[in-house]
C-alpha positions as CSV (number, residue, x, y, z in Angstrom):
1,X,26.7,-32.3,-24.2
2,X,28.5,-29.9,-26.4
3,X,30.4,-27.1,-24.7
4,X,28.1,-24.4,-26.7
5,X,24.9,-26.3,-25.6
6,X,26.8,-25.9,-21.7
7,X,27.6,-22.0,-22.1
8,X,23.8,-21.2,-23.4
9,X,22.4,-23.5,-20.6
10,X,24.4,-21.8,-17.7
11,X,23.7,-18.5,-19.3
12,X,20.2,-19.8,-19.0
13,X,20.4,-20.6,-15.5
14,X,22.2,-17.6,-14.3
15,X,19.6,-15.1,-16.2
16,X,16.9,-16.6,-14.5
17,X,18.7,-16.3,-11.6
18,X,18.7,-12.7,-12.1
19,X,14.7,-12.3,-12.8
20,X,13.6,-14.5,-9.9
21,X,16.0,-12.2,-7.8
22,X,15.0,-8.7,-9.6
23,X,11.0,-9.6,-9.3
24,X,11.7,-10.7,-5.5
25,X,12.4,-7.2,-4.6
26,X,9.6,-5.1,-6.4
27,X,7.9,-7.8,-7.9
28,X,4.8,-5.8,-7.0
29,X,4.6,-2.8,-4.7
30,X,1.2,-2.3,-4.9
31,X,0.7,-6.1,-4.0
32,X,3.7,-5.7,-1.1
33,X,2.1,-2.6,0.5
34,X,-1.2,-4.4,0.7
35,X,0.0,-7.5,2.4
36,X,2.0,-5.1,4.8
37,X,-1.1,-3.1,5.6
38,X,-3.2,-6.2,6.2
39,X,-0.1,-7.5,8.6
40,X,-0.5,-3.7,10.4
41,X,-4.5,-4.3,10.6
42,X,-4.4,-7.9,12.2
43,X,-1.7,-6.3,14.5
44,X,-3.3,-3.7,15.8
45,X,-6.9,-5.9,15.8
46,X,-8.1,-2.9,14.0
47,X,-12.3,-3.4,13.5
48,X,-13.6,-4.0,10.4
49,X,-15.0,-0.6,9.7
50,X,-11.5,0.9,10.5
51,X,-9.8,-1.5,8.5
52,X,-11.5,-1.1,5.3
53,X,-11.2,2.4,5.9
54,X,-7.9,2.3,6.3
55,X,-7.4,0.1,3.2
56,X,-9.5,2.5,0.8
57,X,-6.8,5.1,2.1
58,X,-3.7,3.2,1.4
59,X,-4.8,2.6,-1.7
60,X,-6.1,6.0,-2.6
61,X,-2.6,7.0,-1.9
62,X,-1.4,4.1,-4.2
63,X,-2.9,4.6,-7.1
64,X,-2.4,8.7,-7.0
65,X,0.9,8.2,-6.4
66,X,1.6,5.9,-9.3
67,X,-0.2,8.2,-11.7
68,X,1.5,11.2,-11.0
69,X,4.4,9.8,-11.6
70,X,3.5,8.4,-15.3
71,X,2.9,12.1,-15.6
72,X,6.6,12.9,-14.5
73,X,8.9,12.9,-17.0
74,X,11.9,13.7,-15.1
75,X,11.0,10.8,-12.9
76,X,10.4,8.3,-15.7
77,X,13.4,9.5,-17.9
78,X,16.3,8.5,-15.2
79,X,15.2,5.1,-13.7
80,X,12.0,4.1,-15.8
81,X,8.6,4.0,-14.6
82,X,8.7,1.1,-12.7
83,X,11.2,2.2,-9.7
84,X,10.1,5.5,-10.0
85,X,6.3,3.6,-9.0
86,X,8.0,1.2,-6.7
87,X,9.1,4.3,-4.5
88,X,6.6,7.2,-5.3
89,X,3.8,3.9,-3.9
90,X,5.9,2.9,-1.1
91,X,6.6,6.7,-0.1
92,X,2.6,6.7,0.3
93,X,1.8,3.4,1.3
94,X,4.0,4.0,4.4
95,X,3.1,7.4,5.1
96,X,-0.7,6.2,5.4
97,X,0.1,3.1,7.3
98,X,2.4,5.4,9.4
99,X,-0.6,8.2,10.3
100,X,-3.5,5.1,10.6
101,X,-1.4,2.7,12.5
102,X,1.7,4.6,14.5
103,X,2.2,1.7,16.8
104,X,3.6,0.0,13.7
105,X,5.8,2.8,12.4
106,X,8.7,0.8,12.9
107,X,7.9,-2.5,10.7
108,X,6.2,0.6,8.0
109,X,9.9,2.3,8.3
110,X,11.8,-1.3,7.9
111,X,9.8,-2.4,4.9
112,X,9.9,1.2,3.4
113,X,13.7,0.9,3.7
114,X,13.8,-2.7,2.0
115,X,12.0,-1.4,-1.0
116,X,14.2,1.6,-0.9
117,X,17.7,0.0,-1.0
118,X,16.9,-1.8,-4.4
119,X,16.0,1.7,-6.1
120,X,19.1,3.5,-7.1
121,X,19.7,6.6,-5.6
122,X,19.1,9.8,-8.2
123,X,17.0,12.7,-8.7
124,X,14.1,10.4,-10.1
125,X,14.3,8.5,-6.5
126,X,14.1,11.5,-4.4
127,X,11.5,13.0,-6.7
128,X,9.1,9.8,-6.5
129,X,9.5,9.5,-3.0
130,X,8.1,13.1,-2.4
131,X,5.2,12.1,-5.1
132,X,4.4,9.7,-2.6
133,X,4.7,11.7,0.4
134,X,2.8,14.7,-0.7
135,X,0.1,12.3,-2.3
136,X,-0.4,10.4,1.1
137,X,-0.4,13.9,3.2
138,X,-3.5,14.7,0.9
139,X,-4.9,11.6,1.0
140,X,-4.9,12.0,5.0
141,X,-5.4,15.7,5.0
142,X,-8.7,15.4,3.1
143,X,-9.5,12.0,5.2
144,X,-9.1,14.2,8.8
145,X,-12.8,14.9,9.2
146,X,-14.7,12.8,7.2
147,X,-16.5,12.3,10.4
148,X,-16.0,8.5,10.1
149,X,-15.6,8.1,13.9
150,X,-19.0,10.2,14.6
151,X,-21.1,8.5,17.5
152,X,-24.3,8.3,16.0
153,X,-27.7,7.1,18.0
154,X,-28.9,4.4,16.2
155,X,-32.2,3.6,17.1
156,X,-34.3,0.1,14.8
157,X,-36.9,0.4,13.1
158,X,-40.1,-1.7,12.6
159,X,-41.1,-0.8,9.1
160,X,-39.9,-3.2,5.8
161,X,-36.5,-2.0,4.6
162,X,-35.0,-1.1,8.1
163,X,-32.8,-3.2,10.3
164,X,-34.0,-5.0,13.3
165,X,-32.6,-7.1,15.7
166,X,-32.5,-11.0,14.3
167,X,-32.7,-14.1,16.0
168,X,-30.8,-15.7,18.1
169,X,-29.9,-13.4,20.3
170,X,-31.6,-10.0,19.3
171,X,-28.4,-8.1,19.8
172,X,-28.2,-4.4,19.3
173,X,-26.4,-3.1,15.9
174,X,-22.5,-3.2,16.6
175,X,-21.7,0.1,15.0
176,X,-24.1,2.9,13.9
């Protein structure tokens, strides 16, 4: 093997290197913050009702988050949009998680911190990661009495179209 075919292959080798080990750490946020939001769900062995709830809100956050900060050109200009994303959505991922699920504010704060570290530290940084705070603090703010956790008295009907008990066991509803 000639040493020129060597040099390009190791270059090779070590650039991929590089890309498997840049997309480890933000291959996707978005992505990331779901998984850790379905691990702080089966924690907590949140309902279903909750849980989707929950989810809508996380990803509410998300996507606000990541377009305000296509709209941010300070933001964009000194790391790119991508890291600016990565920590504007992980700024409101966490925040959400934090306010639905406190009893897992410590694994929200670890993995907030692990997406952190890879982001150099800059205006753009600290700008995306209040992007992401203020955006969640809505997202909750406007979530606070949506009356979702109303008790309602659910009584079945009889006539087509309503719900009934079914067979086997004629159980009541399980939620309203």
């Amino acid at each position: 093997m000639s040493h020129v075919r060597r040099s390009a292959l190791r270059l090779l080798g070590v650039a991929s290197l590089v890309c498997i080990l840049a997309g480890t750490a933000l291959a996707d946020p978005v992505l990331d913050w779901n998984d850790i939001a379905l691990q702080s769900i089966r924690i907590d062995k949140t309902a279903p009702p909750k849980a989707s709830r929950g989810l809508a809100m996380v990803h509410l956050a998300i996507a606000s988050a990541s377009q305000l900060v296509d709209l941010s050109r300070p933001t964009r200009a000194e790391h790119g949009t991508e890291l600016a994303r990565a920590a504007a959505v992980s700024s409101a991922a966490h925040d959400v998680l934090v306010a639905l699920f406190p009893a897992q504010k410590e694994n929200c704060d670890r993995d907030l911190e692990r997406v952190l570290a890879t982001i150099p530290d800059g205006l753009a940084k600290t700008r995306a990661i209040r992007i992401g705070a203020l955006t969640a603090a809505r997202v909750i703010a406007e979530r606070a009495d949506d009356g979702w956790d109303a008790v309602v008295t659910y009584t079945p009907g009889g006539a087509p179209g309503e719900w009934r008990p079914t067979p086997p066991g004629f159980l009541p509803a399980l939620l309203p």
